[in-house]
N, C-alpha and C positions, 0 to 999 in steps of 0.2 A: 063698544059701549061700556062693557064690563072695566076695562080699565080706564075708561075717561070716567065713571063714576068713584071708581077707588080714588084716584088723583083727587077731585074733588072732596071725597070723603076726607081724606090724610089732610087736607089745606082747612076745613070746618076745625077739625080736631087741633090741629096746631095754632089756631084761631085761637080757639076756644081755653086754652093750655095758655096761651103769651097771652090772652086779656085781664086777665087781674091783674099782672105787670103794668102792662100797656095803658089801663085806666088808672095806676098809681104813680107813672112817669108824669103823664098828662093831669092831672091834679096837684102835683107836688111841688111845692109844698104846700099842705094845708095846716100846716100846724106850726111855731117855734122851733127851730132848729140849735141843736147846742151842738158846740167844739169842743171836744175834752182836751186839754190843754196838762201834760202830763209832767209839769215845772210849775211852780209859784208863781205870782206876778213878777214882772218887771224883768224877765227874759229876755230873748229874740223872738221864740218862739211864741211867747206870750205877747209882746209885743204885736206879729206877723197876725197874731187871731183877732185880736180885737179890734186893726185897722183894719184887717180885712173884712171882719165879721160885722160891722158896721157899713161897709159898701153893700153886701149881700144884704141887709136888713133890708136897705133902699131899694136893691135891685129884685129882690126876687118877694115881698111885701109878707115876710114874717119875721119877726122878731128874729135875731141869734145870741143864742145864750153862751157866756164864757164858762166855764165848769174845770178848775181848776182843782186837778190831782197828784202832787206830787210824791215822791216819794219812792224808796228800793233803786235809787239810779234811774228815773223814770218809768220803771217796771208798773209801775201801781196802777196810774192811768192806761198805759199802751194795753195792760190787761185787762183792764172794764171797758176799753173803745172795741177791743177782739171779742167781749162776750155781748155787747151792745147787739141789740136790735137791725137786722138789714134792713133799714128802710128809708135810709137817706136822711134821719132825723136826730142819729149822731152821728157826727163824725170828730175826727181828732187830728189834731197836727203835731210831728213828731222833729226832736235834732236829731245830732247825729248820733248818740248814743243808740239810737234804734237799730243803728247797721254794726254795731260793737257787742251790745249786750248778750247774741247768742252765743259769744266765743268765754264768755264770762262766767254766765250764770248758767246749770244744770237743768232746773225746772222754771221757765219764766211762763209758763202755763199759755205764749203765743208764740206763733215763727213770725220774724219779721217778713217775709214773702206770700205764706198760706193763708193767714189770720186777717188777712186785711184786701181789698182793693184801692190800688193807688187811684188817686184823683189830680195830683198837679204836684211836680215839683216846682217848688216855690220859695227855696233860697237856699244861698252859701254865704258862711260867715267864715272867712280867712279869716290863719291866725299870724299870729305878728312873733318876729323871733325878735324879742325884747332884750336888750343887755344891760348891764349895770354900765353906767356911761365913762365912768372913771378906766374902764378896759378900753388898751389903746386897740383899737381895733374897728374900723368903719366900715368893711364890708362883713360878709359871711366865710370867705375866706381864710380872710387875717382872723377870725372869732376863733377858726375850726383847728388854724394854729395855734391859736394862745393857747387854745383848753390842751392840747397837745403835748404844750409846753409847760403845765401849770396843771400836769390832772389832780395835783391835790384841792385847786379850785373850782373844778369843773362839775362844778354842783347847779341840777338843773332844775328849778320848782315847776311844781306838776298841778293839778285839782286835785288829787287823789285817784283812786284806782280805776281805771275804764272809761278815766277822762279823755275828751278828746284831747285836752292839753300832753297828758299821758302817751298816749298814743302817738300824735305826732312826735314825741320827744323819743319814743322807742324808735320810731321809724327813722329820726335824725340819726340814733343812734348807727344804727342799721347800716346805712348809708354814707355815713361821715366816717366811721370809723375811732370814733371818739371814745372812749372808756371814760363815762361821766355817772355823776351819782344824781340817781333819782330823788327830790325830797317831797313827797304831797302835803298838801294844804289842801283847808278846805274851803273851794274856791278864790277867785282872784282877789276880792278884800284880804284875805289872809296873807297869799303871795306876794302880791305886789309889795309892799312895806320893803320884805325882805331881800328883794331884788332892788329897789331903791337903796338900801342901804348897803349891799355890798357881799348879803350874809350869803346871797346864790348869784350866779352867775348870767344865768338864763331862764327867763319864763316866756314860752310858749302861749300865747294868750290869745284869746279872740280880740279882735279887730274893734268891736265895740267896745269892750273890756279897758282895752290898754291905750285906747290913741291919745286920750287926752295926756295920759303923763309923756306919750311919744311928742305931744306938739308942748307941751312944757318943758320938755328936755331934761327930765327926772327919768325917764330911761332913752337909749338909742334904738332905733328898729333897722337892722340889718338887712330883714328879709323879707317878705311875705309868703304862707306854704302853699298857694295857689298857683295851676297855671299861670292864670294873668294876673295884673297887677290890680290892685283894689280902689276903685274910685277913692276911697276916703283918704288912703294914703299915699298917693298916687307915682311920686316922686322914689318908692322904696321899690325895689328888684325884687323878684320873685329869687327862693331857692333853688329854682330848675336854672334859671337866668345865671345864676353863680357857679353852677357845676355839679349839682346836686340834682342831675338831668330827670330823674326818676320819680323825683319828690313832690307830693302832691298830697297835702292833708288839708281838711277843712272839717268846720260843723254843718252840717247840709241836713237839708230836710223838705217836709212836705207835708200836703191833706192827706188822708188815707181814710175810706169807710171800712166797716165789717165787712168780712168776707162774704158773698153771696149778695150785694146789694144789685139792686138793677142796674145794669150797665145803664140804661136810659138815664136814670137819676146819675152815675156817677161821669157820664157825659154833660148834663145841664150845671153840676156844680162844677165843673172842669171845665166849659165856658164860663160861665160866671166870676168865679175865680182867677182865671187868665185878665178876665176884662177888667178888675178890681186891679189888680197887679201892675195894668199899661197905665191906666190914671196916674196925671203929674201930681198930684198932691199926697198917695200913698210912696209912687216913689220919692218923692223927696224926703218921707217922714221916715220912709224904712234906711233909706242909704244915708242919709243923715245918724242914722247908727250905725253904721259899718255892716248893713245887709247887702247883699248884692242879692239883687233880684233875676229871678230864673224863670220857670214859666213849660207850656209844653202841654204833650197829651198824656193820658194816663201811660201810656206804650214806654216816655220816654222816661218815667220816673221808674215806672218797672224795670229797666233797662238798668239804673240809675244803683237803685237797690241792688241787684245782681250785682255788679260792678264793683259794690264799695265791699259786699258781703265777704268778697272772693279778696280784696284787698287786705280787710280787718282783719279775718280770717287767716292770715298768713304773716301779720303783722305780730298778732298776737302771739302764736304758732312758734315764731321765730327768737320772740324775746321771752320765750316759757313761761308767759303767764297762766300762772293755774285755774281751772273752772273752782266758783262758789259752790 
C-alpha cells in the first residue's frame, strides 16, 4: 500500500509540475505571433515568413507579425530571437549563414544548436556556378580547365565575407584544385555587372539571384551545388554530376524558437508549418523563386544543423579564415 501510494503521489506531483505547460500548449496561441526575420525585405528568407506567416494567420486564428532585423551578417536578429521569450510567441526563420557564423565571429552572444529549438526545416536555395559566357567552356569540366589554363583570369566574385557565395567558392576551391582569386562584393547587385562584363570569371550565386540573367543568356550556368538538380533550372547538372563527387553547398534554413519553449507548442507550429509548405499555391510562390521546398520534424532539422555545422566548420578551417 505504502508503494502504491508513493507511485500515486510521484504521478499528482508530475501533474502538477507539466500543467502550466500543458494548459499553455492547449490555449496557444492566444495572442499575435511574430517571426523575426533576421535579413531586410525582399529575401528568401523574408520571403519564406511572410507567405508562410500568412497561412498560419488563417490556420491557427491570430495574427503573425513580420519583425524585420537585420544586420552583423544576420547576427542582430538570430540574437534577439535566442534572448526572446519561450513561449511560442516568437519565433524566427533563419538562412544559411546560421550554420557559418560560429566559425566567423568570437562572441555572437548565441550557439546555433543550444540557443534555439528547431521547429521545421523549410528550404534550400541552390546556388548557380554562373560564367561569363564569352568563355569557351559549357560544362564544369571544360570551366575547371580554362581557369587552369588562364589563372591570371581566374577571378571568382564572392558576397563578401561569410557569404554562402564565399563559402561555396572556398569549398570549389578545395575541391577543384584551382588557384583562383577571390573578389567580394556586396551582394549580387554589385557582382552580377561585373561577371556580365567579363571583369570575373565566376559568381557563385543563389539560384533566385541569378537565373534570370541565366534564361537571358547574359551569364552561362554550368552547374548547380546541390545534390540534385533544381526545379527552376532544371536542364543544368549538378557539381557532384560532373566529378566534383563531394560537393554540396546551398543556403538552407528554417523556423527555430528559443531555447526551452514547450515542446507541445514547437510540435503544433511544426504541423502547422509542414501543412502551409504542401499547399499548391505557397509552393508555386516559393519555387517560382528558385526555393526548393523541404519540410520534416524538428528531429530532422536538428539533424540538419549538426550536419552543415561540422561541414562549415571544416570548410572554413581549411581555407584559414580567421575569427572576427
Amino acid at each position: 500500500m505504502r508503494f502504491s501510494s508513493l507511485i500515486q503521489t510521484l504521478a499528482v506531483a508530475a501533474t502538477l509540475t507539466a500543467a502550466p505547460w500543458l494548459a499553455c500548449a492547449q490555449t496557444y496561441p492566444a495572442k499575435p505571433i511574430k517571426i523575426v526575420v533576421p535579413a531586410p525585405p525582399g529575401g528568401a528568407i523574408d520571403l519564406i515568413a511572410r507567405v508562410v506567416g500568412d497561412k498560419l494567420t488563417a490556420s491557427m486564428g491570430q495574427p503573425v507579425i513580420i519583425d524585420n532585423k537585420p544586420g552583423a551578417s544576420n547576427n542582430l536578429g538570430t540574437e534577439a530571437l535566442a534572448k526572446a521569450a519561450p513561449d511560442g510567441y516568437t519565433i524566427g526563420i533563419v538562412g544559411g549563414s546560421h550554420n557559418i557564423n560560429k566559425f566567423l565571429f568570437k562572441n555572437l552572444g548565441w550557439d546555433p544548436e543550444t540557443s534555439f529549438e528547431p521547429i521545421v526545416y523549410t528550404h534550400e536555395v541552390p546556388l548557380v556556378f554562373a560564367i561569363y559566357p564569352q568563355i569557351p567552356a559549357r560544362t564544369l569540366p571544360e570551366f575547371i580547365a580554362w581557369m587552369k589554363a588562364n589563372p591570371e583570369q581566374a577571378k571568382v566574385a564572392t558576397s563578401g565575407r561569410g557569404s554562402a557565395q564565399e563559402m561555396a567558392a572556398e569549398m570549389f576551391r578545395a575541391q577543384s584544385g584551382v588557384n583562383m582569386l577571390l573578389v567580394p562584393y556586396k551582394g549580387s547587385s554589385a557582382a552580377q555587372p561585373d561577371l556580365i562584363g567579363g571583369r570575373t570569371a565566376l559568381y557563385i550565386d543563389t539560384v533566385s539571384a541569378i537565373q534570370s540573367q541565366v534564361r537571358a543568356g547574359t551569364v552561362r550556368a554550368v552547374a548547380v551545388s546541390t545534390r540534385k538538380r533544381t526545379a527552376a533550372l532544371p536542364d543544368v547538372p549538378t557539381a557532384a554530376e560532373q566529378g566534383l563527387k563531394n560537393y554540396d553547398a546551398n543556403t538552407n534554413g528554417g523556423f527555430l524558437a528559443p531555447a526551452g519553449t514547450p515542446k507541445a507548442i514547437v510540435a503544433r507550429l511544426n504541423a502547422e508549418i509542414n501543412a502551409a509548405l504542401k499547399l499548391p499555391e505557397v509552393r508555386a510562390k516559393l519555387e517560382a523563386a528558385g526555393i526548393d521546398i523541404q519540410g520534416g520534424t524538428p528531429q530532422d532539422y536538428a539533424a540538419l544543423i549538426k550536419s552543415d555545422l561540422a561541414k562549415w566548420g571544416k570548410v572554413v578551417k581549411e581555407a584559414g579564415i580567421a575569427l572576427e
